[in-house]
DONUMI-981693 format. One record per residue (C-alpha): residue number from 1; residue in three letters; x, y, z. Coordinates in Angstrom, 2 decimals, padded with zeros to 5 digits. Example, Ala and Ser with C-alpha at 12.3 -4.5 7.8 and 13.67 -1.06 7.14 Angstrom:
# DONUMI-981693
+------+------+---------+---------+---------+
: resi : resn :    east :   north :      up :
+------+------+---------+---------+---------+
:    1 :  ALA :  012.30 : -004.50 :  007.80 :
:    2 :  SER :  013.67 : -001.06 :  007.14 :
+------+------+---------+---------+---------+
END
This chain:
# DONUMI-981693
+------+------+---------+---------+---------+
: resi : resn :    east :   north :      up :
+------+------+---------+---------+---------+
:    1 :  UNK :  014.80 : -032.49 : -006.64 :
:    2 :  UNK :  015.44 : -029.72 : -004.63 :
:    3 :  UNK :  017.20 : -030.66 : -000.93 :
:    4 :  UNK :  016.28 : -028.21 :  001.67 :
:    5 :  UNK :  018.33 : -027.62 :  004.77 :
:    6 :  UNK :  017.10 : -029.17 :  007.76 :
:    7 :  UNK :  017.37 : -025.97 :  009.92 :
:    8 :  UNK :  013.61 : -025.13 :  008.90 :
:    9 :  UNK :  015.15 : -021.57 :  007.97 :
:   10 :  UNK :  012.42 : -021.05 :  005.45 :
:   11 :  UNK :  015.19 : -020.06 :  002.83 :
:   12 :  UNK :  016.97 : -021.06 : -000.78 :
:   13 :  UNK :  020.08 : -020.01 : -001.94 :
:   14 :  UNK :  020.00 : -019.08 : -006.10 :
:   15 :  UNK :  022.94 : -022.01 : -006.40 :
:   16 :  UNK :  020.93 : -024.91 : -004.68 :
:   17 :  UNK :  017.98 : -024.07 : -006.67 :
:   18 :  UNK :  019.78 : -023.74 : -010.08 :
:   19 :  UNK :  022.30 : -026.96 : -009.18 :
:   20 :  UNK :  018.41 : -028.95 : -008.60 :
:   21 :  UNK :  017.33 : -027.91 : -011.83 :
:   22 :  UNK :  013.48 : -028.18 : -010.01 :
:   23 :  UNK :  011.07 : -025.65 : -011.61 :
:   24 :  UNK :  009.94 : -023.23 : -009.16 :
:   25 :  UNK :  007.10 : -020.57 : -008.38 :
:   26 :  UNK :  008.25 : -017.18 : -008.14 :
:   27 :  UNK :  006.63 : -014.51 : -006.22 :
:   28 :  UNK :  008.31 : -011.18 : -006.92 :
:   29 :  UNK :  006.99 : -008.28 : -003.77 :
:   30 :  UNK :  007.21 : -005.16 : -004.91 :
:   31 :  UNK :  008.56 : -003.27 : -001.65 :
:   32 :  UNK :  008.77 :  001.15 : -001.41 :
:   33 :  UNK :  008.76 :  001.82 : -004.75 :
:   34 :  UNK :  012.07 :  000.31 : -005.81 :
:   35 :  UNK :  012.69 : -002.94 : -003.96 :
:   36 :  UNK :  011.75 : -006.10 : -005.47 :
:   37 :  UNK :  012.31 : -008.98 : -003.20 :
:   38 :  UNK :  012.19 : -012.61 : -004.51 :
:   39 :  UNK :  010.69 : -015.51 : -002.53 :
:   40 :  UNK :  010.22 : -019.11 : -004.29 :
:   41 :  UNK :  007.48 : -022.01 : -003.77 :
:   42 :  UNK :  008.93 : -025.28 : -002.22 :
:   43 :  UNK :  005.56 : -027.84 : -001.53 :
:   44 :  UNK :  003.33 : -025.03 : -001.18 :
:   45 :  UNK :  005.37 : -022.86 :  001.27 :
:   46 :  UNK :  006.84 : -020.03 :  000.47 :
:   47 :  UNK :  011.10 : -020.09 :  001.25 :
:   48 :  UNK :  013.17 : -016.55 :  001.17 :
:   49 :  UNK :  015.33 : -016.43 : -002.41 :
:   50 :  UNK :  018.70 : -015.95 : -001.21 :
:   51 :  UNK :  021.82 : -014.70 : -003.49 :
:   52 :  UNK :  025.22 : -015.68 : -004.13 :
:   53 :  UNK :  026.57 : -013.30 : -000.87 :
:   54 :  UNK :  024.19 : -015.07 :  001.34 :
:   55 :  UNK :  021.93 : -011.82 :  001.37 :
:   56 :  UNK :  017.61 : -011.68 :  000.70 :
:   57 :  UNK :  017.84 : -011.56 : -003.69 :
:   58 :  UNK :  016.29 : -008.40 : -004.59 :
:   59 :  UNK :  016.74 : -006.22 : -007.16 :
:   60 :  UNK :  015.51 : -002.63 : -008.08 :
:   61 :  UNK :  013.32 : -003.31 : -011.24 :
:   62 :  UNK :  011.17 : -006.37 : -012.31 :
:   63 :  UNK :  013.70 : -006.55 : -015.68 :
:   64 :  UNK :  016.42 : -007.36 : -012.84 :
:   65 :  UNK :  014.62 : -009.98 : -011.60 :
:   66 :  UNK :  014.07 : -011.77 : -015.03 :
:   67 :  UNK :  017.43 : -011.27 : -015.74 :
:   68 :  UNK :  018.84 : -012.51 : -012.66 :
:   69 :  UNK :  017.02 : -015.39 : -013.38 :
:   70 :  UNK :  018.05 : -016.32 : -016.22 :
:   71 :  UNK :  019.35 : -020.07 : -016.01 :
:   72 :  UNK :  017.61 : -021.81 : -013.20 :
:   73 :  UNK :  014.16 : -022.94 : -013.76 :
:   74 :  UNK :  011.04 : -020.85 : -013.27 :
:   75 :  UNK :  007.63 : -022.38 : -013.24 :
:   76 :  UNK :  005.67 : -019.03 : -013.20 :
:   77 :  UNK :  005.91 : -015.68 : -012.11 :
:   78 :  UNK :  003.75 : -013.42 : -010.05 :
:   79 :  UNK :  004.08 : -009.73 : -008.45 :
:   80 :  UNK :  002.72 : -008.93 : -005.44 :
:   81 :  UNK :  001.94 : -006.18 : -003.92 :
:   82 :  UNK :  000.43 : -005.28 : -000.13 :
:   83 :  UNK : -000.85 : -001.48 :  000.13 :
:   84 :  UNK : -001.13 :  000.10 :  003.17 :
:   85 :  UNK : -003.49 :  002.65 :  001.87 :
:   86 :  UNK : -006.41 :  001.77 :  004.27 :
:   87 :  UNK : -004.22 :  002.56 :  006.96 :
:   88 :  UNK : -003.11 :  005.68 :  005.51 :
:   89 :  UNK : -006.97 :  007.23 :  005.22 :
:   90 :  UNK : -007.60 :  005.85 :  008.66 :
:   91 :  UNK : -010.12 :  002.65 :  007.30 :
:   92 :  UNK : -010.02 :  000.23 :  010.47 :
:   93 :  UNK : -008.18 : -003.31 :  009.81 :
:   94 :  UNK : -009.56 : -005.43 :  006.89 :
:   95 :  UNK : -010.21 : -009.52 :  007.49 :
:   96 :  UNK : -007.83 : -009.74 :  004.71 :
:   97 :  UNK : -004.69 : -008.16 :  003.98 :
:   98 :  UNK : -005.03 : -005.61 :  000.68 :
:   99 :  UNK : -003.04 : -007.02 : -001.71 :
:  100 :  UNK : -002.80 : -007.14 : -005.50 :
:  101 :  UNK : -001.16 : -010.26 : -007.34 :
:  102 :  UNK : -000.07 : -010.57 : -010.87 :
:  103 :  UNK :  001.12 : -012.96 : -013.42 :
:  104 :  UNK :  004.73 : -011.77 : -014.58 :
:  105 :  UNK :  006.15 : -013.24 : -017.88 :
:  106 :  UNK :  009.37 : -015.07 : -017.21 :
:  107 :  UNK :  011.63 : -013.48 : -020.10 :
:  108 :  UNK :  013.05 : -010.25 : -019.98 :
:  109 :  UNK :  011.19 : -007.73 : -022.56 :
:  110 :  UNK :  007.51 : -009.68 : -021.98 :
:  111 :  UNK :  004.92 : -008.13 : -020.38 :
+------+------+---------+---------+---------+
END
């Protein structure tokens, strides 16, 4: 079972979550191109990944994030990803956010 802080930070470091051995969601956001930024599922919220230094966990491929991952315990994996191409043509403001989602494999080299 996975023990969260009680300064209702919203975050996880990698070593609590991999020293619980829970199974998590995973929700990779695929950020300018080359960021991918790693949040995690905790009772239906969604808590900020946070590495070993203390910093967000991102890394600058979806392969880094599966590997990265390696050794704690993934339920699934999704990508997300918010375009701000309405914006960008000048379409007014949508009632819901554009956004794309996609089920990831966990292993490295699955698509």
């Amino acid at each position: 079972m996975l023990i969260l802080s009680e300064t209702g930070d919203m975050t996880v470091t990698i070593e609590e979550w991999r020293e619980s051995g829970t199974s998590l969601a995973v929700i990779v956001d695929s950020i300018e191109g080359a960021i991918y930024r790693v949040s995690v599922l905790i009772d239906g919220l969604e808590h900020r990944l946070l590495d070993v230094d203390g910093k967000t966990f991102q890394r600058k491929s979806v392969t880094h994030v599966r590997e990265a991952l390696q050794g704690v315990a993934v339920e699934n994996m999704t990508l997300r990803h918010s375009s701000a191409y309405d914006e960008m043509i000048g379409q007014g403001c949508r009632e819901r956010p554009n956004t794309m989602q996609v089920p990831l494999a966990k292993e490295p080299g699955q698509v």
